[in-house]
BANUTI-882123 format. One record per residue (C-alpha): residue in one letter; y, x, z negated. Coordinates in steps of 0.05 Angstrom, whole numbers, always signed. Layout:
BEGIN
- A, Y, X, Z
...
//
This chain:
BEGIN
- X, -1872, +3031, +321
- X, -1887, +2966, +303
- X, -1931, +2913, +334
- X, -1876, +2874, +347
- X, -1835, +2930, +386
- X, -1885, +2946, +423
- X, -1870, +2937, +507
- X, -1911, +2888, +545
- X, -1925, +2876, +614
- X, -1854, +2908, +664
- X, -1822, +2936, +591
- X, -1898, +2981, +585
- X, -1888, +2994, +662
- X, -1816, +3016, +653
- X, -1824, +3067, +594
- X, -1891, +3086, +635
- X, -1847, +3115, +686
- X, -1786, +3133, +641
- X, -1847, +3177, +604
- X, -1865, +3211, +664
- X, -1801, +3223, +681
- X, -1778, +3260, +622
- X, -1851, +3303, +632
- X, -1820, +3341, +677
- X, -1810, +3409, +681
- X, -1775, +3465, +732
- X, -1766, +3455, +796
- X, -1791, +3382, +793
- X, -1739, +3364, +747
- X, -1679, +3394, +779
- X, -1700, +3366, +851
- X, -1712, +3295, +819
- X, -1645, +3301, +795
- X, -1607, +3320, +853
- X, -1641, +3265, +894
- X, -1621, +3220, +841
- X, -1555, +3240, +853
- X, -1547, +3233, +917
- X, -1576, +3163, +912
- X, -1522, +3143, +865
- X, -1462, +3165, +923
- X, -1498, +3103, +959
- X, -1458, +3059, +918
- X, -1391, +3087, +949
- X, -1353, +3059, +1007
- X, -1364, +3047, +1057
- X, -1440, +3041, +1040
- X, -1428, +2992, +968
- X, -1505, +3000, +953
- X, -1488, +2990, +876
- X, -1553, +2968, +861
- X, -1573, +3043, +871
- X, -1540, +3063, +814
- X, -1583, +3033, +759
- X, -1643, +3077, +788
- X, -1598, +3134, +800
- X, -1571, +3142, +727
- X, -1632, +3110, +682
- X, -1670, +3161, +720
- X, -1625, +3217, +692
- X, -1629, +3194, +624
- X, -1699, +3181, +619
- X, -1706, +3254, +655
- X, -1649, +3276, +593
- X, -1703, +3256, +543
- X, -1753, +3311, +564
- X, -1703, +3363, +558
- X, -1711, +3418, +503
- X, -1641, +3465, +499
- X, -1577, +3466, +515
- X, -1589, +3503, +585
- X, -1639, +3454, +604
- X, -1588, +3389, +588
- X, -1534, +3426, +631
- X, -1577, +3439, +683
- X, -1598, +3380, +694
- X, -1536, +3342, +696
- X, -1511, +3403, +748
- X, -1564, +3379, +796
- X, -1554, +3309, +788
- X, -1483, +3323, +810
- X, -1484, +3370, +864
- X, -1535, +3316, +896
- X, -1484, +3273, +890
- X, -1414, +3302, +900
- X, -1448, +3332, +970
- X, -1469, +3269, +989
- X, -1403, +3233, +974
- X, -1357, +3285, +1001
- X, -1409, +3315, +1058
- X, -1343, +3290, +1102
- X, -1300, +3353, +1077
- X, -1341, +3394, +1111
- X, -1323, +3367, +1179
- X, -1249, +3387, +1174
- X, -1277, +3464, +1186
- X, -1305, +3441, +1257
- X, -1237, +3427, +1273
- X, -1228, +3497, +1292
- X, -1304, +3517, +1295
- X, -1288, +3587, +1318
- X, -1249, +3598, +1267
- X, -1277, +3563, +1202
- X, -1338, +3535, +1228
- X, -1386, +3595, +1173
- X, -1335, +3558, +1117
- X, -1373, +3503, +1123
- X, -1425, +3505, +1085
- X, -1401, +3537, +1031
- X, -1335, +3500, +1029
- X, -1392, +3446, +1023
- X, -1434, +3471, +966
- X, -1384, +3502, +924
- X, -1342, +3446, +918
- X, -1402, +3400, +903
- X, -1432, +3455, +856
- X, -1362, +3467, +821
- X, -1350, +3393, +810
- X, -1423, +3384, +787
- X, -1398, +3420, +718
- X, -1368, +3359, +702
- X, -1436, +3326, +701
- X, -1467, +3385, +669
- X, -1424, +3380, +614
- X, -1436, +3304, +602
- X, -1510, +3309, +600
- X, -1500, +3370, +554
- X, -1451, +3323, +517
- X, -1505, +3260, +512
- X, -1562, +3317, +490
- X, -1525, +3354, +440
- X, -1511, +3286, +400
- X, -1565, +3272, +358
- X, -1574, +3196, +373
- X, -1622, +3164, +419
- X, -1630, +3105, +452
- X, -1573, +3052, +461
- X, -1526, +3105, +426
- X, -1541, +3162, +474
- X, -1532, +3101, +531
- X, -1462, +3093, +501
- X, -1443, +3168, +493
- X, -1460, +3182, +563
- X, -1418, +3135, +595
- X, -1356, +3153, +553
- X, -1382, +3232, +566
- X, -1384, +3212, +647
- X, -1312, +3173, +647
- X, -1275, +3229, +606
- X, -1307, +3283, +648
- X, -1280, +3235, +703
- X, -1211, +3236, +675
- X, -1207, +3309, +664
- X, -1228, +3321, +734
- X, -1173, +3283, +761
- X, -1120, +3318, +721
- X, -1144, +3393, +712
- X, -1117, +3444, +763
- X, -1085, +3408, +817
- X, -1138, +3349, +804
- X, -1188, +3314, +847
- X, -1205, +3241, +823
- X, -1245, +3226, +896
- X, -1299, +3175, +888
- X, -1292, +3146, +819
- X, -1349, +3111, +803
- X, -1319, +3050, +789
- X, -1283, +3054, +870
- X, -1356, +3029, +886
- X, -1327, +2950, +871
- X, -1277, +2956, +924
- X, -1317, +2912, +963
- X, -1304, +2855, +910
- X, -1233, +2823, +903
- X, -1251, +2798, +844
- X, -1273, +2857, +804
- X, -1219, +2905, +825
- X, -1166, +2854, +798
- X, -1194, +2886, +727
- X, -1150, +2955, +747
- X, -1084, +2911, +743
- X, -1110, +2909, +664
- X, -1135, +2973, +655
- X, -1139, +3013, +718
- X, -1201, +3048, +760
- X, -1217, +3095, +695
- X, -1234, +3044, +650
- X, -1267, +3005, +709
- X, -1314, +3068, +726
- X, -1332, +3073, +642
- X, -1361, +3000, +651
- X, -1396, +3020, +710
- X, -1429, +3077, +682
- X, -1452, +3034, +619
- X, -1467, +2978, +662
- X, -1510, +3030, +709
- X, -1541, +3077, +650
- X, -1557, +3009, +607
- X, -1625, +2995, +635
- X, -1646, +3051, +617
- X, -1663, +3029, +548
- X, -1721, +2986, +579
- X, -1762, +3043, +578
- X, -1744, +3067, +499
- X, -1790, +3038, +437
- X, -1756, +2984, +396
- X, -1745, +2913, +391
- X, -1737, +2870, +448
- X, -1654, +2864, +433
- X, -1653, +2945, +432
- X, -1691, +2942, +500
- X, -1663, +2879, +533
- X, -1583, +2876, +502
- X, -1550, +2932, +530
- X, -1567, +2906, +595
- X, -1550, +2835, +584
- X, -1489, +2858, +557
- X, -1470, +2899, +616
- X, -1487, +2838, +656
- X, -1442, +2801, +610
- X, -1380, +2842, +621
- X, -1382, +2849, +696
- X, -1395, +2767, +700
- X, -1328, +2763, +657
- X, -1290, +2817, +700
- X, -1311, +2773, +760
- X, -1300, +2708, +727
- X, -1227, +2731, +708
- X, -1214, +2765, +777
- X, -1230, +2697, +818
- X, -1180, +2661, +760
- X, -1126, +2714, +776
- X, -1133, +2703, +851
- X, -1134, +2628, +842
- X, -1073, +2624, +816
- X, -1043, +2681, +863
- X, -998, +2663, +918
- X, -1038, +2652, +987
- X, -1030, +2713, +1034
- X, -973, +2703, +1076
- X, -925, +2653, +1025
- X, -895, +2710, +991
- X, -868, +2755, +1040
- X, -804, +2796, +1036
- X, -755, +2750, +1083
- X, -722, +2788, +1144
- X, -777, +2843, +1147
- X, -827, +2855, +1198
- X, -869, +2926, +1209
- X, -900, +2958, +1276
- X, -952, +3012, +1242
- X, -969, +3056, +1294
- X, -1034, +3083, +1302
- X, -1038, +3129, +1351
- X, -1115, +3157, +1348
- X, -1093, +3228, +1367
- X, -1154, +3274, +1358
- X, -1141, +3328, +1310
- X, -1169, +3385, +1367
- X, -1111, +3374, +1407
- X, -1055, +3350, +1362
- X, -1026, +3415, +1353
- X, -1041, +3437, +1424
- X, -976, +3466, +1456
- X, -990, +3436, +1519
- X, -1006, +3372, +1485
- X, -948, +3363, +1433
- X, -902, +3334, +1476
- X, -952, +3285, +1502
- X, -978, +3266, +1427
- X, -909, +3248, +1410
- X, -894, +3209, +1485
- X, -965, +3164, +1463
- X, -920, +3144, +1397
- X, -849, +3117, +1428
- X, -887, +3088, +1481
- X, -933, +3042, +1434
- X, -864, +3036, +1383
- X, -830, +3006, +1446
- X, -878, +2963, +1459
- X, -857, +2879, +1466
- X, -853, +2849, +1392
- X, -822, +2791, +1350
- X, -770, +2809, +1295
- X, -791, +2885, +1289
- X, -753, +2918, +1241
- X, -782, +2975, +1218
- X, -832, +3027, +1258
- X, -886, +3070, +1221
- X, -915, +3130, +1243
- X, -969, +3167, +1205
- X, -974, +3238, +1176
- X, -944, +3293, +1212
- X, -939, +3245, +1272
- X, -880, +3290, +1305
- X, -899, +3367, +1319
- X, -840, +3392, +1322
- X, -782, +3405, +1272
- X, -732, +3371, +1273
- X, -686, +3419, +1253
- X, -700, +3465, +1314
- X, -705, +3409, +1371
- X, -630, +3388, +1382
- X, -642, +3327, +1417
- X, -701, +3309, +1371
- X, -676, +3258, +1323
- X, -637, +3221, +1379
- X, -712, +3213, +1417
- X, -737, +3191, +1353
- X, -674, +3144, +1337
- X, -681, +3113, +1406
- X, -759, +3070, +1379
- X, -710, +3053, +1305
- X, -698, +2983, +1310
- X, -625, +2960, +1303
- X, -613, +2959, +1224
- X, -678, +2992, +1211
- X, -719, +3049, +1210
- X, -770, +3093, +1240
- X, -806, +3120, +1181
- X, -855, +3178, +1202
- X, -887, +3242, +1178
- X, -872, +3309, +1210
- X, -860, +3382, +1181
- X, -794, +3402, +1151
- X, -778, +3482, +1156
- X, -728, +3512, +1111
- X, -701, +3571, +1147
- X, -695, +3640, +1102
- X, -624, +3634, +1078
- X, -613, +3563, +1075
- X, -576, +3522, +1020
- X, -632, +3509, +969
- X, -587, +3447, +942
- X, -552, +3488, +890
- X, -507, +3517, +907
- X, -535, +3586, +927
- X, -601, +3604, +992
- X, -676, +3598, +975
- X, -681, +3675, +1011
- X, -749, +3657, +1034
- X, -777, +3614, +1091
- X, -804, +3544, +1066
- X, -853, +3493, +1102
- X, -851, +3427, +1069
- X, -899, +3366, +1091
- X, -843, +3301, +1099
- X, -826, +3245, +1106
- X, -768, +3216, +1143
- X, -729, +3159, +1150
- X, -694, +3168, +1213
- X, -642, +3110, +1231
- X, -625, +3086, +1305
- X, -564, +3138, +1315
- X, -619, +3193, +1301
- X, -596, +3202, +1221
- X, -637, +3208, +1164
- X, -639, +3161, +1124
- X, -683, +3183, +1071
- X, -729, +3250, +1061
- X, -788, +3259, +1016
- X, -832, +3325, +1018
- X, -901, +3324, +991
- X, -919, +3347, +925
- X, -997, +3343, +917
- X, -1015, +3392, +963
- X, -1094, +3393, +991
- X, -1126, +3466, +966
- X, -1138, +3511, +1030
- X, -1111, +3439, +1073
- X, -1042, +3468, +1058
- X, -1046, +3522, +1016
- X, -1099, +3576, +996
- X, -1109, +3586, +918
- X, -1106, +3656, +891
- X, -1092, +3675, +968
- X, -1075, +3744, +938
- X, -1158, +3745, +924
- X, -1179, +3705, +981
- X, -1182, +3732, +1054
- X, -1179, +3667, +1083
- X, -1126, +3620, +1122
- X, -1112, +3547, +1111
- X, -1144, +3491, +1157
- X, -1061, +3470, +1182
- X, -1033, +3498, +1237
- X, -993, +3562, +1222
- X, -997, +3622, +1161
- X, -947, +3598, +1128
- X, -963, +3555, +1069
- X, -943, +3488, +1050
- X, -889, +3481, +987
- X, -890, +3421, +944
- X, -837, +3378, +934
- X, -812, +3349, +865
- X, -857, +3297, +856
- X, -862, +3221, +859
- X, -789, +3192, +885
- X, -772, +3126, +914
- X, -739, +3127, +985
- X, -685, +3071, +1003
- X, -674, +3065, +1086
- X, -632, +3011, +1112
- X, -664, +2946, +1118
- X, -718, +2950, +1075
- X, -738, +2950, +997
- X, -739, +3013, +961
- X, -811, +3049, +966
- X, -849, +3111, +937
- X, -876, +3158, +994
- X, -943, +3179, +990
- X, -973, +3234, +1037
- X, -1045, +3232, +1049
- X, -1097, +3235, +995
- X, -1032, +3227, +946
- X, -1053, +3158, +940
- X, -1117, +3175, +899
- X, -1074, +3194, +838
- X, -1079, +3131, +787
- X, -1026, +3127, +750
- X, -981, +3172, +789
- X, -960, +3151, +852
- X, -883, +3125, +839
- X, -823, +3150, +797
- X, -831, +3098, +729
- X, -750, +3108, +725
- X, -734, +3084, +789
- X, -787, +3029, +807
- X, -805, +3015, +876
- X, -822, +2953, +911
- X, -878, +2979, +955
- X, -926, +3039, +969
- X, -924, +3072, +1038
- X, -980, +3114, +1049
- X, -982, +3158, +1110
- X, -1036, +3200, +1127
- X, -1077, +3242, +1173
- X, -1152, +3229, +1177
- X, -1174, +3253, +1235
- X, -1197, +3316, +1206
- X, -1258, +3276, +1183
- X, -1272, +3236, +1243
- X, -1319, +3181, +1238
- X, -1348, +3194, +1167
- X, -1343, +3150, +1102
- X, -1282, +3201, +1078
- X, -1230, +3152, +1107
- X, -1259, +3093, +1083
- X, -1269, +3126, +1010
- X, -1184, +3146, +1028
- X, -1173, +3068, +1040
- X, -1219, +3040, +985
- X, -1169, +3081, +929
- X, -1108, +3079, +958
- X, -1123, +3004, +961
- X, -1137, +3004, +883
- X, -1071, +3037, +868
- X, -1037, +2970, +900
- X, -1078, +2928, +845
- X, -1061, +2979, +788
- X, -985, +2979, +803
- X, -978, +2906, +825
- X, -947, +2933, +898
- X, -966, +2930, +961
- X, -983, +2979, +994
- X, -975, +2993, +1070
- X, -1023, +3054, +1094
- X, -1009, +3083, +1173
- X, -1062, +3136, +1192
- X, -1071, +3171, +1256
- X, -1145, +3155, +1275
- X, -1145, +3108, +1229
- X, -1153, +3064, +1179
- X, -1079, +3033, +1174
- X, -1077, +2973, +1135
- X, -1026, +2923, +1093
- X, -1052, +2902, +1035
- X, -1015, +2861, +981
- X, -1002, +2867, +905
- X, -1064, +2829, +893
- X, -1111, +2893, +935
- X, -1120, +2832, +987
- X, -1129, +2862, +1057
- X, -1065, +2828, +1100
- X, -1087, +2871, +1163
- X, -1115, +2927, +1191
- X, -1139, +2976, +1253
- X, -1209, +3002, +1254
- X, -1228, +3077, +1253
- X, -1221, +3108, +1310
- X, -1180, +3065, +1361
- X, -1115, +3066, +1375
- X, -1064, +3001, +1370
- X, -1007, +2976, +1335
- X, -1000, +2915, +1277
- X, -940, +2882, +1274
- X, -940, +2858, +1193
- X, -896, +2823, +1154
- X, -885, +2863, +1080
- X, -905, +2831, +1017
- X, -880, +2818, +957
- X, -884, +2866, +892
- X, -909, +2825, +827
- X, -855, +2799, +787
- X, -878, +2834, +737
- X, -913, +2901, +712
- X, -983, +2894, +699
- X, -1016, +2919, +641
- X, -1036, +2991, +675
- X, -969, +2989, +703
- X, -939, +2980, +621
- X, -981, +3021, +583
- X, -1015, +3071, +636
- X, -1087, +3104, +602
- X, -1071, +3074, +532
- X, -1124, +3018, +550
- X, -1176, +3069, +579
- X, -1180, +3112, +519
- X, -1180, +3050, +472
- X, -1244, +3029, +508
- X, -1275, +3108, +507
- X, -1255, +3107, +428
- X, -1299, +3034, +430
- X, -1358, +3065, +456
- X, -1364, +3119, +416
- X, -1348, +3071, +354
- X, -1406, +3024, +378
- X, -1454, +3087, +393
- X, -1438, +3105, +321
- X, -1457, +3037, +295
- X, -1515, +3026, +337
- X, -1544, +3098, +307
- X, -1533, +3079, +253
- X, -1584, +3013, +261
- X, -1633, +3051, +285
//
């Protein structure tokens, strides 16, 4: 090395540390790791500590450095993410207290095993950054491409699970998130992995640029994403002048424990605590919403049912509210001939004031063992819902039209996490309704993480999107992601919310979906190329 690459002064300090980091061995280095992992979930909401993740994931490479095989690289990144899928989804665990007696003993391992199976993600990125044989700035660059396609698979494989993307950590920011109308939450989690990993190279040998520019550039980009953000809101409409004319929303949120909502002695009053706050005094309502599952009961077995419910409908509206839809063994599967088989659907309804429906959506993304138990023929265990009977999925993404009201796209609980797949691209909508059940998770950051993405998929699409949960949080937000109003966690109210307006046009994500994403992963492994190259 020469004199002139030679650290001084915080640089010595740095690669000091980064030195003693990569040292070590066993059980230090795997506990190191995990901690470092859990650090980095500190950056998620509701926390937003994104400072922690320059720490978190410069630790992890200057840790990478030390390692000697392929076991050892996989390892590592394993431990790094179970620290910090359990401490960003510690919340899942809470749903099995719903009914301690019964799935209480899941807990822990419901806990572990889906932090440990989601940690082989990370282990294969660290293995991924180890196995190429570039250091520095380029193994900087191929670990952040490594961490967002990992990201990308994970969201997509199986049924997929794309919960707390990195880059879900700038939710707090108006400004940054406007970047997702451009190129959606993937590409903005690859810049926040580079922008997180990049000082890092403070504690490598080389020049001062190799040292000092990837984090200046990283500071660069996310000073531009800002900049451009603040310019796109400038010039936005101001909350409130573009509304949709003749429209005006009562979301409903009830704050109906989950211990008692299926109670048979408590149904009927869980559903009497909704038409009483529907009914309640307001200006112009035209539409109610009710959350998830709202109604216990089936419709089709409860005669007078959908008259009860059409009774809160305002005049040339809608109720629109979640409740379970049984198809009986037998019944007309739509084509002309019987299903032969008993089916329990999670809906949707649009129910009008006569006690019609309107419009029906079932859910498709079902939650694993929420509504269904994979490879149940293997597993001796029940799913967290009420009942045996498994959930079946619907079609898929479909937009709804009920009187009085743009056309939407229904989306069920954590179906609003999807990117890129939360409406029917042949039959546009002009809004998002996301209704959902959080009380399993009572007053942990899992519904704020559920708010902080379903609000990105508003920004992505260039909707708005109205969210109704039972405990909580309901919110409207606009196309822009701008919060129009909301009810806190845990209580129990009503908002009465005009709707907003969709963009006039797609945005970019919208247009051309991923395309942008995996231009920018193709980039970094083109500049990690390059910069080896240099070395």
């Amino acid at each position: 090395m020469t004199e002139a690459a030679v650290p001084r002064g915080s640089d010595a300090h740095l690669q000091r540390i980064a030195e003693r980091l990569a040292g070590l061995v066993g059980w230090r280095r795997l506990a190191l790791a995990c901690v470092l992992g859990a650090l980095s979930a500190a950056a998620l909401p509701p926390v937003y500590a994104v400072p922690v993740l320059i720490p978190a994931f410069a630790g992890l490479l200057w840790q990478l450095e030390g390692v000697r095989s392929r076991r050892g690289a996989f390892v590592l990144g394993w431990a790094f993410g179970l620290g910090h899928f359990a401490a960003g989804l510690y919340w899942v665990g809470i749903a099995f207290f719903v009914d301690a007696p019964t799935f209480g003993w899941m807990m822990p391992f419901a806990v572990a095993g889906l932090a440990g199976g989601l940690a082989i993600f990370t282990g294969v990125v660290t293995l991924a950054a180890w196995a190429v044989p570039w250091g520095g700035v380029s193994r900087i660059l191929v670990f952040a491409a490594a961490w967002s396609i990992a990201a990308w698979v994970r969201g997509h494989i199986l049924t997929g699970f794309p919960w707390n993307l990195l880059g879900t950590a700038w939710s707090f920011s108006d400004a940054v998130v406007q970047s997702t109308a451009l190129f959606g939450i993937w590409a903005l989690s690859l810049l926040t992995v580079f922008a997180a990993t990049a000082p890092a190279a403070l504690g490598f040998s080389g020049s001062v640029w190799r040292r000092w520019g990837p984090a200046a550039v990283a500071a660069l980009l996310f000073a531009g994403l800002a900049t451009g953000g603040m310019l796109r809101l400038a010039n936005a409409p101001a909350p409130g002048d573009n509304d949709v004319p003749g429209v005006r929303l009562r979301l409903v949120q009830a704050n109906v424990p989950q211990q008692i909502k299926w109670q048979r002695d408590q149904r009927l009053e869980n559903l009497k605590r909704h038409l009483r706050m529907s009914r309640k005094p307001g200006d112009g309502i035209t539409h109610i919403i009710w959350p998830e599952t709202a109604v216990p009961y089936f419709l089709s077995r409860q005669g007078e049912l959908a008259e009860i419910l059409g009774s809160v409908a305002p005049r040339g509206g809608a109720l629109l509210t979640g409740l379970p839809r049984i198809e009986e063994a037998g019944a007309a599967d739509g084509t002309g001939g019987t299903n032969g088989r008993r089916a329990l659907y999670n809906s949707l309804f649009a129910i009008e004031p006569e006690g019609g429906v309107a419009a029906l959506y079932d859910k498709f993304h079902l939650v694993p063992f929420g509504e269904y138990v994979p490879f149940s023929e293997w597993l001796p265990v029940e799913k967290l819902t009420a009942g045996r009977t498994d959930f079946s999925a619907g079609p898929g993404p479909r937009t709804l039209r009920a009187p009085g009201v743009p056309p939407f796209s229904p989306l069920i609980c954590y179906e609003a996490i999807f990117p890129g797949n939360v409406l029917n691209p042949n039959d546009r909508p002009s809004w998002l309704l996301n209704v959902t059940n959080d009380a399993w998770f009572g007053n942990s950051t899992g519904p704020y993480q559920h708010l902080a993405s379903a609000r990105l998929r508003a920004v992505e699409e260039g909707l708005p999107l109205v969210r109704v949960a039972n405990t909580g949080i309901s919110a409207v937000i606009d196309a822009y992601g701008r919060m129009r109003g909301r009810l806190d966690l845990l209580t129990q109210g009503t908002l009465d919310t005009p709707l907003p307006r969709a963009l006039d046009r797609l945005t970019p994500y919208a247009r051309y979906g991923d395309v942008v994403f995996a231009g920018l992963v193709f980039l970094t492994l083109a500049v990690a190329a390059a910069a080896r190259r240099r070395t």
